[in-house]
N, C-alpha and C positions, 0 to 999 in steps of 0.2 A: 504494500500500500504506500503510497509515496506519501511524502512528510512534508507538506507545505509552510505548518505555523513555525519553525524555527525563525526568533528572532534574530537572523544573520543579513539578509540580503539579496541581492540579484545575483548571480555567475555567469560570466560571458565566456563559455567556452569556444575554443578558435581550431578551427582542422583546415588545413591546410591539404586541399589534392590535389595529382597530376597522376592520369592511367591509374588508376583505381580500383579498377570495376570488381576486380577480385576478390577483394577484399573492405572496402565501405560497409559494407550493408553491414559487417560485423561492426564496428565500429560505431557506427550512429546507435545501433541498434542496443549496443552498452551505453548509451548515454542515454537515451530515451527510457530505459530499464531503471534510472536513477531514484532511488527513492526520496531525493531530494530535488522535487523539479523545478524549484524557482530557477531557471535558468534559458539563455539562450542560445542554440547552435549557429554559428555562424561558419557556415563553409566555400571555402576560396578554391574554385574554379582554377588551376593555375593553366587553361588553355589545354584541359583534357583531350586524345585523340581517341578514346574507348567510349565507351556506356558511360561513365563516370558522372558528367553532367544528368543526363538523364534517369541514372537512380537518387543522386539528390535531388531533380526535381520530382520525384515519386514520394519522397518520405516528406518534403516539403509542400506539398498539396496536402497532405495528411497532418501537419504537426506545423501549426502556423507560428512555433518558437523556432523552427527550425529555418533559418536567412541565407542566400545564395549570392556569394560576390562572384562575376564573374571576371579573370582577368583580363586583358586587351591583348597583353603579348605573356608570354611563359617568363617568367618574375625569380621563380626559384622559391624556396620555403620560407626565407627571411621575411622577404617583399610583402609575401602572397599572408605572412603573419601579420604583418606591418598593417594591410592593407582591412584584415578583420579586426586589429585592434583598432583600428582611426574610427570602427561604425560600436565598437562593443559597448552599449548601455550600462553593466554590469558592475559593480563595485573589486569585483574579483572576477579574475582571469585563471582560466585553466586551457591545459593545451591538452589534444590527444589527438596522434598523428591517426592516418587515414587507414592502415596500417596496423595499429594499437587497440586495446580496447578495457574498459574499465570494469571493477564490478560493481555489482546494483548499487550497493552500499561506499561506495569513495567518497563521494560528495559529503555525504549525512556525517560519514565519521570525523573524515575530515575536519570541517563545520564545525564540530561537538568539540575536537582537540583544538581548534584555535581560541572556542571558547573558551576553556579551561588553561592555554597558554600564552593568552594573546602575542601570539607571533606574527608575523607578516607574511612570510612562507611557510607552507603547509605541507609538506612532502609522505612518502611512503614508501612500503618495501615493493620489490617485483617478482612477478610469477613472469615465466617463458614460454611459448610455445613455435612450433616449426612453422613454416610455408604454408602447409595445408588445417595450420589452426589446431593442433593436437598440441596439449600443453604439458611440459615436460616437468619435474617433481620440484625438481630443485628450487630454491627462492631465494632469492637475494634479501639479504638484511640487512636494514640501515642502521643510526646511531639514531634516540631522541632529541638530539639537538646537534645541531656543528656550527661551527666559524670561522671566519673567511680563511682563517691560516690551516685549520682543518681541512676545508675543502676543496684548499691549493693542492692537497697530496692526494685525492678522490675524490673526484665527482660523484655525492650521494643524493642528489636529488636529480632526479630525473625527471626531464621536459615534460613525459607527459605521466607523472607522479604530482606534479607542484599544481596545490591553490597560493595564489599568491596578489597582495592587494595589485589594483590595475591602477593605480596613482606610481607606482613603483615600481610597476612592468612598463609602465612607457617611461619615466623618466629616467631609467637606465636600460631602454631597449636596446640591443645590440644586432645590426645587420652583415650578414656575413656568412654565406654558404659552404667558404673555405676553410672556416674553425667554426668550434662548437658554441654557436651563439646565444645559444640557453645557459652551460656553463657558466657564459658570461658577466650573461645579466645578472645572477646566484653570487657571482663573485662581487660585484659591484654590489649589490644590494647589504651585502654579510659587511661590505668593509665599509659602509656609510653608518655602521651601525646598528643596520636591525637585526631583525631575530628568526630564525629557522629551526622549524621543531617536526620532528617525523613520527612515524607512525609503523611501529615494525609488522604491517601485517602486507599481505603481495594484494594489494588492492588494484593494482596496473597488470596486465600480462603484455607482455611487450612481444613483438615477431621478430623472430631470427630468419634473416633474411641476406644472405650474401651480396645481394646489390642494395641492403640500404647503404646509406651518407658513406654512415662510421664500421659497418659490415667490413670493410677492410683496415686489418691491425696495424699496416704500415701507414697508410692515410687516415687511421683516427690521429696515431698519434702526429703525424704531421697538424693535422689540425690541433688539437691541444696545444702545440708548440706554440700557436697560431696565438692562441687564445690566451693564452700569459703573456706573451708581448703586446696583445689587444689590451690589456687590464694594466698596461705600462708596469711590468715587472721587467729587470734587468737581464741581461743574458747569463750574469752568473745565478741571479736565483731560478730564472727558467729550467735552466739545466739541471739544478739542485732538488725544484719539483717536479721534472720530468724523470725522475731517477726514482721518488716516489711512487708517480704516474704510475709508471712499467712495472714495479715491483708489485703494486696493489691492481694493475691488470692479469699481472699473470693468476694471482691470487683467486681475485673476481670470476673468471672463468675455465678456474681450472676444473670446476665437477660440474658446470656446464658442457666444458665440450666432452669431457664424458660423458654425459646423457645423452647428447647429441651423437654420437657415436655408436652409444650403447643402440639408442631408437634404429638406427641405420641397420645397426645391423639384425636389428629383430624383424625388421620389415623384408629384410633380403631374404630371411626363412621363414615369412610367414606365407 
């Protein structure tokens, strides 16, 4: 039953798609599930060449919270973010790629922990699943709080893990395809001062997907690289927490890509 009276606010969640079709319908389809529905979907068109436009306009005749930016020329993910933040009504911003998908319950808990910490960013743990949506055991755990020198050494909030006020997602929005421009914003926000508080439950399932962004470990961490010279860090402390980086990469998905592995090979003898 979705849960309307919570005295929190409006949520302008932002999805961003390009070639889609595959996989949206999962996606909206976990936001729509929300048991917290004060909110609106706003979906960036980024010059789809599949069905994509076309099943958001199906769930958008259907669900008149549901808003369709379309873009003029292919933009990229930053732009095409940019371009649903400039219309988002909502006091708070959440992202969730096109891609990704939430469960029923993010929003509400979320919501409930900010009350209880008034934090600014909202984050939580992840659950994984493959290409074809089957979701694999393992979950990533975060920490209940970090700060900005914390999360120089790992990225624990993830883009589309974070509620986060939207007075502070545009006044340190960061554009930029070529480094991790959510990172960014996380890190700007952490060192102005505010506050970030998590939620260790995998309330996000994220897809494992070879051609997303950061799907390759040689051009995530280029990017990273990217992202601490964006945040005007030195080249001796870049280096310093790119040593970090890699050490808590390998960490991070060392019994994921066992899983990943393990599934492959179960599928070969089933």
């Amino acid at each position: 039953m979705p849960i309307s009276n919570i005295d929190f606010g409006f949520v302008s969640i932002i999805m961003a798609a390009f070639n889609a079709e595959k996989t949206i319908d999962f996606a909206i389809e976990s936001v729509l599930s929300q048991t917290y529905d004060q909110f609106e979907l706003i979906v960036i068109n980024d010059c789809s060449q599949d069905n994509t436009l076309k099943i958001i306009e199906s769930y958008s005749e259907k669900d008149k919270r549901i808003k369709i930016i379309n873009n003029v020329q292919n933009c990229g993910v930053s732009i095409s973010r940019l371009n649903g933040l400039k219309v988002a009504k909502g006091e708070w911003i959440a992202i969730l790629d096109s891609d990704d998908a939430w469960m029923p319950e993010k929003l509400e808990k979320q919501i409930m922990y900010q009350k209880q910490t008034n934090a600014d960013i909202i984050y939580s743990g992840l659950s994984f699943m493959n290409s074809d949506g089957e979701k694999y055991l393992w979950v990533e755990h975060i920490p209940q709080e970090v700060g900005y020198r914390k999360l120089l050494k790992k990225n624990v909030i993830s883009n589309c893990a974070a509620l986060v006020r939207k007075n502070l997602f545009e006044k340190y929005f960061a554009i930029g395809d070529e480094m991790h421009e959510d990172f960014a914003v996380w890190l700007k926000i952490l060192k102005a001062g505010y506050k970030a508080a998590g939620i260790d439950e995998p309330l996000v399932i994220i897809r494992i997907s070879r051609n997303s962004k950061s799907g390759n470990k040689f051009k995530s961490a280029i990017m990273n690289w990217k992202t601490y010279r964006y945040v005007n860090l030195d080249v001796f402390s870049s280096a310093y927490y790119m040593i970090w980086y890699t050490i808590n990469g390998i960490k991070k998905y060392k019994n994921l890509k066992w899983l990943i592995w393990k599934n492959q090979k179960k599928s070969e003898h089933a």
